[in-house]
VMD Tcl script that draws the C-alpha trace (Angstrom):
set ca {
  {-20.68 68.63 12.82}
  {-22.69 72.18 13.62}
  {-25.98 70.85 15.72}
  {-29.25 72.42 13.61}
  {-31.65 73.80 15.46}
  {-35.51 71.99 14.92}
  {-37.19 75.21 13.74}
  {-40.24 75.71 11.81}
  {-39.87 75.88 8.17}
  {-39.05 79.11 6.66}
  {-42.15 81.22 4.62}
  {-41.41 80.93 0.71}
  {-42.33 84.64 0.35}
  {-41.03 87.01 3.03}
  {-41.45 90.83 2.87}
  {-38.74 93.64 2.52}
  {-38.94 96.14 5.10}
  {-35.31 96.98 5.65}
  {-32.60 97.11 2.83}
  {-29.02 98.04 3.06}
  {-27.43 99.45 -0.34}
  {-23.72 99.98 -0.14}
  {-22.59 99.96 -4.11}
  {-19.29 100.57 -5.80}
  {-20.99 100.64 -9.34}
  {-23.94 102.72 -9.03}
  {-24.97 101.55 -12.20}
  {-29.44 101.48 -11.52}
  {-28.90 101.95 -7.94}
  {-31.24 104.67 -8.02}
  {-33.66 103.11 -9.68}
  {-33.90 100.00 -7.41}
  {-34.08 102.10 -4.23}
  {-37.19 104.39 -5.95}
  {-38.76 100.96 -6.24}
  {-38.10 99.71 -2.97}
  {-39.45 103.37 -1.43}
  {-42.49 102.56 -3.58}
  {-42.90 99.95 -1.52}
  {-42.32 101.42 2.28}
  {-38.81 99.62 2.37}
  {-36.55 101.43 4.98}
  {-33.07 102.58 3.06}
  {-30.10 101.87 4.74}
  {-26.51 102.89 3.24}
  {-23.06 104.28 3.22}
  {-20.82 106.85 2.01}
  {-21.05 107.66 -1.83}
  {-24.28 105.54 -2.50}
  {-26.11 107.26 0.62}
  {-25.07 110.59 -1.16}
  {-26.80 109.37 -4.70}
  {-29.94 108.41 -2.80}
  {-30.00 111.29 -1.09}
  {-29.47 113.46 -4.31}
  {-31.79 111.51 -5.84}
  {-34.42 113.16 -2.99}
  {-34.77 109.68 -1.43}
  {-34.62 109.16 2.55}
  {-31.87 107.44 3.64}
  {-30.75 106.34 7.32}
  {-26.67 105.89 7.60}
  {-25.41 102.94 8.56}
  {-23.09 104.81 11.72}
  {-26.71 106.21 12.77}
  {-27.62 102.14 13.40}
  {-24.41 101.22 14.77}
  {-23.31 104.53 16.72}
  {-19.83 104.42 15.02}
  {-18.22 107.00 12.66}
  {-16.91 105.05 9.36}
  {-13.15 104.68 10.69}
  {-9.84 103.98 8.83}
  {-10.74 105.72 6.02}
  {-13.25 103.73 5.50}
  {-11.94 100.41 6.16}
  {-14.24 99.85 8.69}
  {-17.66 100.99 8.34}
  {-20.40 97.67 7.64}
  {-18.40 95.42 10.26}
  {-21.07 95.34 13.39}
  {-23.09 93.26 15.43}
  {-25.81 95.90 14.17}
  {-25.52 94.90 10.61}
  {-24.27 91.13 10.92}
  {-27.11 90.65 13.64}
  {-29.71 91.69 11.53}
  {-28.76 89.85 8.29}
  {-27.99 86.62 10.08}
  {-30.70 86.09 12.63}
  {-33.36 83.76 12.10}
  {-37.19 84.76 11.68}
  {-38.39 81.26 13.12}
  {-35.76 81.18 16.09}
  {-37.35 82.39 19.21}
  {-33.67 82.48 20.46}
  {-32.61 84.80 17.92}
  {-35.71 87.26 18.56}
  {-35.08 87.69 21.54}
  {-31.26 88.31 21.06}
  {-31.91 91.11 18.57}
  {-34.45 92.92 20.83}
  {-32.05 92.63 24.17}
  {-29.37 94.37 21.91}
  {-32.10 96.68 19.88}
  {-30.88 95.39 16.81}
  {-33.62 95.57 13.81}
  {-32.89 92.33 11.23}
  {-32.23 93.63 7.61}
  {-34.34 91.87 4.76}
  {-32.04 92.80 1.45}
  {-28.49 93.90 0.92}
  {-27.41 95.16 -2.40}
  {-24.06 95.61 -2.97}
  {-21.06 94.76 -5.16}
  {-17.02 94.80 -4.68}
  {-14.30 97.33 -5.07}
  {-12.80 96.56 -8.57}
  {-9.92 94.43 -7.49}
  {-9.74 92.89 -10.91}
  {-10.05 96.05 -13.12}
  {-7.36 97.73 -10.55}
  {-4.22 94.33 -10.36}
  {-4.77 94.51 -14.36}
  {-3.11 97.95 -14.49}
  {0.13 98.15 -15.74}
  {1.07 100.73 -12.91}
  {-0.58 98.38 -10.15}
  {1.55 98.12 -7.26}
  {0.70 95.79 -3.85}
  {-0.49 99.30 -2.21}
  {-3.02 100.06 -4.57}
  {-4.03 96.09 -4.91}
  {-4.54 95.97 -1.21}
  {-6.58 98.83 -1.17}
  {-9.03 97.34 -3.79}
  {-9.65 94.35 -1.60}
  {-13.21 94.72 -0.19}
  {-13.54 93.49 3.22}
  {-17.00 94.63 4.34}
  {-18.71 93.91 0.93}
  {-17.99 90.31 0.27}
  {-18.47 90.05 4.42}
  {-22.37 91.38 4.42}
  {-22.97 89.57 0.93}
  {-22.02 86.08 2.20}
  {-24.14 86.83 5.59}
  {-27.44 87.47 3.49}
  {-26.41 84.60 1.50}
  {-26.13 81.72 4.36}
  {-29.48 83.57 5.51}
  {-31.28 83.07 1.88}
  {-34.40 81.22 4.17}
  {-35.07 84.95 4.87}
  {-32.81 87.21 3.30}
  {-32.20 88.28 -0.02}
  {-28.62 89.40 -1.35}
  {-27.77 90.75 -4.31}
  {-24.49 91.47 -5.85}
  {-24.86 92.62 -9.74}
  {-26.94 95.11 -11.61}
  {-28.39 93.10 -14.18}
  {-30.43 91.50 -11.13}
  {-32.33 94.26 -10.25}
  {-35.16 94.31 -12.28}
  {-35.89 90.89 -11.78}
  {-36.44 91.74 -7.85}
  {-37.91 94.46 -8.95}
  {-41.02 92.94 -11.09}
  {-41.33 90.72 -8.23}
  {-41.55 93.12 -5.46}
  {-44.26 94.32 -7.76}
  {-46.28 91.38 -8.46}
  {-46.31 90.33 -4.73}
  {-46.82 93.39 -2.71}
  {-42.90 94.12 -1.51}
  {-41.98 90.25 -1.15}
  {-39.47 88.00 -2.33}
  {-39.99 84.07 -2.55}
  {-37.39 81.31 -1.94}
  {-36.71 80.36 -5.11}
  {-35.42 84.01 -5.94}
  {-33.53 84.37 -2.39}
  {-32.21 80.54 -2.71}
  {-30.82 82.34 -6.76}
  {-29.60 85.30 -5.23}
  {-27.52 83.46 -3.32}
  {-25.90 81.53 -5.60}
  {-25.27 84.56 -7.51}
  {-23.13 85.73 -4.85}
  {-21.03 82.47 -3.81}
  {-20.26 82.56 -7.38}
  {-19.21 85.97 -7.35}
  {-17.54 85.70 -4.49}
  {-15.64 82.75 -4.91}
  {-15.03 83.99 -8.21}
  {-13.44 87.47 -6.45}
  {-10.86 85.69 -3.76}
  {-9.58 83.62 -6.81}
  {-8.54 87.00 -8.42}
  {-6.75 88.24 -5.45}
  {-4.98 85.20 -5.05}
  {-4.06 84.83 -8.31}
  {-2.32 88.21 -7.91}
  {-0.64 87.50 -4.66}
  {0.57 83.58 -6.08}
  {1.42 84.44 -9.22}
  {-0.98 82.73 -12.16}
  {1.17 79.35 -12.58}
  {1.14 78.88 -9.03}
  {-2.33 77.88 -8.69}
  {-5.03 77.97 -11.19}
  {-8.53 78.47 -9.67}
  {-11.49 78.17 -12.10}
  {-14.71 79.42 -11.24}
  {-16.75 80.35 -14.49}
  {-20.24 81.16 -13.80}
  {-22.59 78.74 -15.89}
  {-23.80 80.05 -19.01}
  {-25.83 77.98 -20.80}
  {-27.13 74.16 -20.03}
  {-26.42 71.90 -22.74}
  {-28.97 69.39 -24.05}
  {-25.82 66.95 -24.28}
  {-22.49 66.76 -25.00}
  {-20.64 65.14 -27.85}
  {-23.01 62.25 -27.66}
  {-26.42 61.93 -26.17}
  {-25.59 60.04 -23.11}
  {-23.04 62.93 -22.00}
  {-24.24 65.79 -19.66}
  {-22.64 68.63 -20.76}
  {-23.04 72.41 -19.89}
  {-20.95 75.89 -20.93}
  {-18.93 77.83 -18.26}
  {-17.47 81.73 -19.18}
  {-18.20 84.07 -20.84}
  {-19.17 83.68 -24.89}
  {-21.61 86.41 -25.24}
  {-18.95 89.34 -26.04}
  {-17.42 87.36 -28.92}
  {-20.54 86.30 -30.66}
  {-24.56 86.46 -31.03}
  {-27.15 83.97 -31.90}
  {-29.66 85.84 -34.45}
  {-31.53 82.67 -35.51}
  {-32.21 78.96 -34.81}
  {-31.96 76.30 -32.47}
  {-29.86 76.20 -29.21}
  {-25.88 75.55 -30.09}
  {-24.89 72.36 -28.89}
  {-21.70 71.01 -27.40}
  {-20.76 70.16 -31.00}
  {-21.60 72.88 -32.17}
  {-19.81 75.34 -29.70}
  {-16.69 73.43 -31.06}
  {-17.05 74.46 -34.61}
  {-17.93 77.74 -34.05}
  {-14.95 78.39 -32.07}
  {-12.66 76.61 -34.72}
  {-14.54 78.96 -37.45}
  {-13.98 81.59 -35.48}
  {-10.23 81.39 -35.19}
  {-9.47 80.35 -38.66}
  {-11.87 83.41 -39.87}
  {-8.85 85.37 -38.20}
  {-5.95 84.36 -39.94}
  {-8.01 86.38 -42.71}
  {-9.23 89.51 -40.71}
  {-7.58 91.82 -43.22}
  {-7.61 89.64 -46.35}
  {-9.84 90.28 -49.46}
  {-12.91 88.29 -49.12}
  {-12.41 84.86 -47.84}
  {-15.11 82.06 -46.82}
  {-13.87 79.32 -45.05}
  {-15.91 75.77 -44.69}
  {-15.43 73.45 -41.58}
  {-16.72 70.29 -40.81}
  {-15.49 68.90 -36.91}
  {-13.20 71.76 -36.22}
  {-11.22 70.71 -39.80}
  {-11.39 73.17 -42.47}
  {-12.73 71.40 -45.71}
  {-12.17 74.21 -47.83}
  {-11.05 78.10 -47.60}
  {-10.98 80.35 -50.57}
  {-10.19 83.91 -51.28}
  {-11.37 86.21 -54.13}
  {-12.59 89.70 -55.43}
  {-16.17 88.93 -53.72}
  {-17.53 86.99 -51.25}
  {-19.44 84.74 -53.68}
  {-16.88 83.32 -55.80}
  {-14.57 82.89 -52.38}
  {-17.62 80.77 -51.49}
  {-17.12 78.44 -54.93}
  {-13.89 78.43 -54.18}
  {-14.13 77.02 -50.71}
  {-16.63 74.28 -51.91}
  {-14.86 73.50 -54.52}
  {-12.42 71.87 -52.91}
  {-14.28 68.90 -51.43}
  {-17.49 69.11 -52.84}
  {-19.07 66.63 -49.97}
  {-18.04 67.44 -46.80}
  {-19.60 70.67 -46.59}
  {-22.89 68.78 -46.00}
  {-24.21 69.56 -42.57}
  {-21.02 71.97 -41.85}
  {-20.24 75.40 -40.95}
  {-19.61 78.15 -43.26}
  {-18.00 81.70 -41.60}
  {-16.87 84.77 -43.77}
  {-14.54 87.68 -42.98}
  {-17.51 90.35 -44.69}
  {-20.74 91.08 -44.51}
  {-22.83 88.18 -46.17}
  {-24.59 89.47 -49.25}
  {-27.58 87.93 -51.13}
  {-25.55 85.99 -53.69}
  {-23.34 84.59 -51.54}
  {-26.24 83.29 -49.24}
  {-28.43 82.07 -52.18}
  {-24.83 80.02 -52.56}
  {-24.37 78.45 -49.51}
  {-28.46 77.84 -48.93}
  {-27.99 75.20 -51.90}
  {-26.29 73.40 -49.27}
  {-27.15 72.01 -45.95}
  {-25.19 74.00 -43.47}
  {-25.69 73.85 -40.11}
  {-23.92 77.52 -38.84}
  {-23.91 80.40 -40.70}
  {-21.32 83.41 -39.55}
  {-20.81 86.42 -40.43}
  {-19.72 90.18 -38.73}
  {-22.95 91.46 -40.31}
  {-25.80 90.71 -43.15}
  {-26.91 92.68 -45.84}
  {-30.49 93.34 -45.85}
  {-32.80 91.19 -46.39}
  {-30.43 87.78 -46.15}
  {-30.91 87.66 -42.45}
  {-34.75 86.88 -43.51}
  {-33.53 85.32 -46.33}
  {-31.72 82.65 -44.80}
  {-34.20 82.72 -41.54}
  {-37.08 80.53 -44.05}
  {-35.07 77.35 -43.39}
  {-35.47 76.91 -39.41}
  {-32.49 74.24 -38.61}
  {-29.68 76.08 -39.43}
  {-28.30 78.57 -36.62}
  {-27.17 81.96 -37.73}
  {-24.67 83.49 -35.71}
  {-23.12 87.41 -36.06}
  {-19.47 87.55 -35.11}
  {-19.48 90.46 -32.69}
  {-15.24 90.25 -32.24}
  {-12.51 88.50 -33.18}
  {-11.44 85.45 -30.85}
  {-8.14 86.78 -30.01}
  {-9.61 90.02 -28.65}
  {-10.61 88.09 -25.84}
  {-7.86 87.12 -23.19}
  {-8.08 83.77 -22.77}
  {-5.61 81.02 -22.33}
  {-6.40 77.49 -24.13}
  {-7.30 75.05 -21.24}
  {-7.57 71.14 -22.30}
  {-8.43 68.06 -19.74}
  {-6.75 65.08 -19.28}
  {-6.58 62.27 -17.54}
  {-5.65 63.15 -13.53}
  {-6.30 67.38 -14.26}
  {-5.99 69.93 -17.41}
  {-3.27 71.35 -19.39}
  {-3.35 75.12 -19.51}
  {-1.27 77.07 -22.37}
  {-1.39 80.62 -24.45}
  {-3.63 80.52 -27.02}
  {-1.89 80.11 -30.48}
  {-1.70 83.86 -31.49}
  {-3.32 84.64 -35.09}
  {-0.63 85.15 -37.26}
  {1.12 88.24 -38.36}
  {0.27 90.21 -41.63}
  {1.71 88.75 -45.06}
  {4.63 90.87 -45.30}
  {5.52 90.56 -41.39}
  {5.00 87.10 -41.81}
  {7.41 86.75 -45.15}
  {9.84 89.15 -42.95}
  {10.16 86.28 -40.26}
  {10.65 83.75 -42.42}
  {13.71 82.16 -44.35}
  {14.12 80.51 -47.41}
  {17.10 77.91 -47.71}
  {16.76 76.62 -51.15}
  {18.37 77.72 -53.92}
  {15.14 79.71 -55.98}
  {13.18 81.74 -53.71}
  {9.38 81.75 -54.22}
  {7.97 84.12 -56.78}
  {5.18 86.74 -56.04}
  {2.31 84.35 -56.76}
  {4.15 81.47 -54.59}
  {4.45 84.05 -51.92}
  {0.65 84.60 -51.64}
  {-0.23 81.40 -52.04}
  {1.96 80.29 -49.25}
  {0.76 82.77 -47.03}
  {-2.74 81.76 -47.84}
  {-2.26 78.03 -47.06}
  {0.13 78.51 -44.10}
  {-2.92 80.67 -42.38}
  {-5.08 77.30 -43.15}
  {-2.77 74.62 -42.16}
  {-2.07 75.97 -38.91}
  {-6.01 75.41 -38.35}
  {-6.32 71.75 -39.46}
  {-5.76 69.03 -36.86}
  {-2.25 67.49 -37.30}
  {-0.65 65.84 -38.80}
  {-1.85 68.49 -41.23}
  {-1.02 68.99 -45.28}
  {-2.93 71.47 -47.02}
  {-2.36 72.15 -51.09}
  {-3.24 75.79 -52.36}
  {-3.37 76.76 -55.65}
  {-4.71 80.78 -56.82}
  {-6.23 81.79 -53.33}
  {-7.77 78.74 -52.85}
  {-7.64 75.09 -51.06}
  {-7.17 72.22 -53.52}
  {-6.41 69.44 -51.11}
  {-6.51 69.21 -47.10}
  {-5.19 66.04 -45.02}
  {-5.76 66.01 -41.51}
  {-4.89 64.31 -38.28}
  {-3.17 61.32 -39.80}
  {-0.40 59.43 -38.52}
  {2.03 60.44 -41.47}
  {2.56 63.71 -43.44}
  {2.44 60.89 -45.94}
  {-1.06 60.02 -45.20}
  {-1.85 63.52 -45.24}
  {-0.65 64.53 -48.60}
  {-2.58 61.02 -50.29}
  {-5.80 62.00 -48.61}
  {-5.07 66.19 -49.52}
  {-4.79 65.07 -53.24}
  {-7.03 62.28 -53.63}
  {-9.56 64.83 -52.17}
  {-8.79 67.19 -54.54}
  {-8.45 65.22 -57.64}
  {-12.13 63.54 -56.88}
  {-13.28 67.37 -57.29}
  {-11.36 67.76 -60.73}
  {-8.57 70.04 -59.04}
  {-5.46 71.25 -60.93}
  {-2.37 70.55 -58.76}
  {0.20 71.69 -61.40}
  {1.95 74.75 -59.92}
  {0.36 74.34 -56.35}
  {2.10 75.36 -53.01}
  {1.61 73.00 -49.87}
  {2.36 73.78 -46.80}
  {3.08 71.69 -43.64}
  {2.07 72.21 -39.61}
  {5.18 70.88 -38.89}
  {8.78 69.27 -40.26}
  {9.16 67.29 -42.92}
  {11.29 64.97 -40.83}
  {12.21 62.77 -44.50}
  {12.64 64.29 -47.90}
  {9.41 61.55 -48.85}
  {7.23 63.99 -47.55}
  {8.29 66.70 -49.83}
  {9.12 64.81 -52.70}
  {5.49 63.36 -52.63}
  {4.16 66.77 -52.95}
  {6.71 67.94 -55.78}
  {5.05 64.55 -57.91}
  {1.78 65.94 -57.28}
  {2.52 69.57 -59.06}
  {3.63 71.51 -56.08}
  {6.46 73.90 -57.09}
  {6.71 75.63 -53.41}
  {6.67 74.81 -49.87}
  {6.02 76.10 -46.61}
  {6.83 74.53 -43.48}
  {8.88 75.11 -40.14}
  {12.43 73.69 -40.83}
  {13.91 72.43 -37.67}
  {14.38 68.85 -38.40}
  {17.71 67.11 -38.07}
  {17.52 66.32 -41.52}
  {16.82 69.54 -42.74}
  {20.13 69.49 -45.00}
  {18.46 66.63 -46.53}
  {15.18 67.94 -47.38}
  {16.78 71.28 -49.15}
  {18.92 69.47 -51.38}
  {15.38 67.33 -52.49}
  {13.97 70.28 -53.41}
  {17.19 72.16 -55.04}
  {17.18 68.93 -56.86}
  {13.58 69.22 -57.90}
  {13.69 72.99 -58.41}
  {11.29 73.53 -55.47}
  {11.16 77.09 -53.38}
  {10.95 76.05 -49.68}
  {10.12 79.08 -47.21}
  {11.45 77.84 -43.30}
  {9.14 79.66 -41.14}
  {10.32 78.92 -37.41}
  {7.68 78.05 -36.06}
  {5.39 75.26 -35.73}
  {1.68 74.74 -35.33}
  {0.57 71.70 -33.92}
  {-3.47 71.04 -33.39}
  {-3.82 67.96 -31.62}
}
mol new
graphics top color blue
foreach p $ca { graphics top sphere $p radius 0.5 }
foreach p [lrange $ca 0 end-1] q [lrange $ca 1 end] { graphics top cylinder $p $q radius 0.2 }
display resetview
């Protein structure tokens, strides 16, 4: 163990005198350093950034004028000096250290702003090569950062934009001085960003099932998790894919239904109007229609008691009829990719309901599907959305004797895009664009089909002429035959069981269509 030296206890505010800026996104660099001029700070910097203060009519001292070195190697070698290191790493209160820095006439350095060649943005080039990924590997950056980091008791570091005007106002409100708690965040900030930077480049160099490094900065602090005695918090990145317009903080809970919604909304990106209504990541109803409002009667239709405290997303902008709709209803999570006028105020009089605007669609961010476990986490691709109708009818076979007829067709489509989004073992009965009967998560696809149509016939659902559809096999002929008694004249499921042979000649024998799709989609 490193002996500590017994030194006084650092100031909480120190002032900035000296600053080095060396930044590869100039993005407000300008800005800051007129601020920190304002306030008599010396400017220190290199290459391109000392040329945008410069232009900028700001004075500027060069970092080879401090350590009596020409940037060398093309630049490789430029911030890497016992000039630089000595005065971001000596300590104020350490006599010792005071008197090293004016033996060697070294000045100590109060602030370094800087941030990191683009190693990530360069490796994810489909032309990258290990020449150009080497030479986006920042040496002197990350090496200065973590120096003004381990030195937060009396230097501040920072590493993104979007903390500039924070040191800013507070340069302002105390005279050119930065307290502790600020330094001590700074830092943090750049352990995190630094941490998170060597992951990428050796994630590049291992190959990304190597080794799997997570470090997600923390984005929000939960109140709990799934139950009140849980501490739970979220780690990424969410704000791209959506944005909270109204309401109380999401919870853990509620961060899992909204990304459920958010993926099942997909499957229907280019559909006609669709609402969709979930209630613990299990859709309790999905419908489809000519408007928005009677795809919403459709959807609630078809369990006309879940939907109580759930969450209700649409693939259009929520009109005023629609809302009026869903507000007879307790819902929790409202979401939409925009709101007409006036429903966003509308909907804003009840104050315990969130309202959330869909800013992308989930698979438009690249993200794999990460799950823990006992001992570690399983890591997979995300199951993709799935293709357009007629791709998706292209890929598909049909090994019964009558082949589904138009209507069939879209209705199969329809409740394939919903059963791949219910928990398995998942049947889902669809009848004219909408849900008539969901089972989920049960032991049996017999199970699944009793609950689907008990559901539905407890909200005075037709079955007669239905489709169902299946996540997975139907490893007996029960299965299907228990859906033909309950009105279903097509089916859509995988195929791949080794009693496949079976399960056709049950249908031929009932007269039932059965589309094979070749693929499965388990939600466990």
């Amino acid at each position: 163990m490193l002996h500590v030296k017994d030194l006084p206890e650092p100031a909480d505010l120190y002032p900035i005198r000296r600053a080095l800026l060396s930044v590869f996104d100039k993005t407000g660099i300008v800005d800051l350093a007129k601020a920190l001029h304002r306030h008599g700070v010396e400017l220190i910097s290199t290459g391109g950034t000392a040329r945008a203060l410069e232009a900028a009519g700001l004075p500027v001292t060069s970092v080879d004028s401090l350590t009596g070195y020409p940037e060398i190697l093309s630049g490789r070698v430029k911030t890497l000096h016992p000039a630089i290191h000595g005065g971001l790493l000596s300590r104020r209160t350490d006599s010792d250290d005071q008197r090293e820095l004016g033996a060697q006439e070294i000045k100590e350095i109060d602030l370094v702003v800087v941030n990191l060649y683009p190693f990530s943005e360069a490796t994810a080039q489909d032309t990258v090569t290990d020449a150009i990924a080497i030479e986006n590997i920042d040496i002197g950056g990350p090496t200065m950062l973590r120096a003004a980091a381990k030195n937060f008791f009396f230097v501040a570091a920072a590493c993104k934009p979007s903390s500039y005007a924070r040191l800013v106002a507070e340069l302002d409100a105390t005279g050119g001085q930065l307290s502790m708690i600020t330094r001590r965040g700074l830092a943090a900030d750049v352990f995190d960003h630094t941490a998170a930077y060597d992951a990428a480049v050796s994630a590049y160099f291992n190959g990304s099932d190597e080794e799997i490094r997570l470090t997600l900065p923390l984005e929000q602090t939960l109140r709990y998790g799934e139950n009140p005695h849980q501490h739970a918090a979220l780690y990424g990145n969410a704000s791209p894919l959506f944005d909270k317009l109204h309401g109380k903080d999401l919870s853990f809970n509620n961060l899992l239904d909204l990304s459920a919604a958010l993926t099942l909304i997909e499957e229907f990106r280019d559909a006609e109007p669709t609402v969709c209504i979930l209630k613990h990541t299990n859709p309790c109803g999905v419908g489809s229609a000519l408007d928005l409002r009677m795809a919403y009667e459709k959807a609630f239709s078809t369990d006309r008691q879940s939907p109580f405290g759930g969450i209700v997303v649409v693939n259009r902008t929520l009109d005023l009829p629609t809302a009026s709709a869903i507000d007879q209803v307790f819902t929790e999570i409202i979401i939409a990719p925009s709101y007409d006028d006036g429903v966003l105020d509308y909907l804003m009089q009840k104050k315990n309901r969130r309202l959330i605007r869909m800013l992308k669609w989930a698979s438009e961010e690249d993200a794999k599907d990460m799950r823990s476990v006992a001992g570690g986490i399983l890591i997979q691709d995300r199951d993709p959305a799935l293709p357009s109708a007629d791709d998706l009818r292209a890929r598909c076979t049909v090994p019964t004797k009558r082949k589904p007829s138009a209507d069939e067709w879209k209705n199969l489509d329809f409740a394939w895009r919903v059963v791949k989004n219910v928990k398995s073992n998942a049947i889902v009965y669809a009848k004219d664009g909408q849900t008539i009967g969901i089972g989920a998560g049960q032991m049996s696809r017999i199970d699944a089909s009793e609950i689907a149509v008990s559901k539905g016939r407890k909200s005075g659902l037709d079955f007669d002429g239905c489709v169902v559809a299946s996540d997975a096999f139907f490893p007996f002929a029960d299965g299907l035959l228990e859906a033909a008694d309950n009105g279903a004249t097509a089916a859509i499921q995988p195929g791949g069981s080794v009693r496949d042979e079976e399960v056709i000649a049950a249908a031929d024998e009932r007269g039932i269509a059965m589309v094979f799709t070749g693929h499965r989609h388990f939600r466990h």
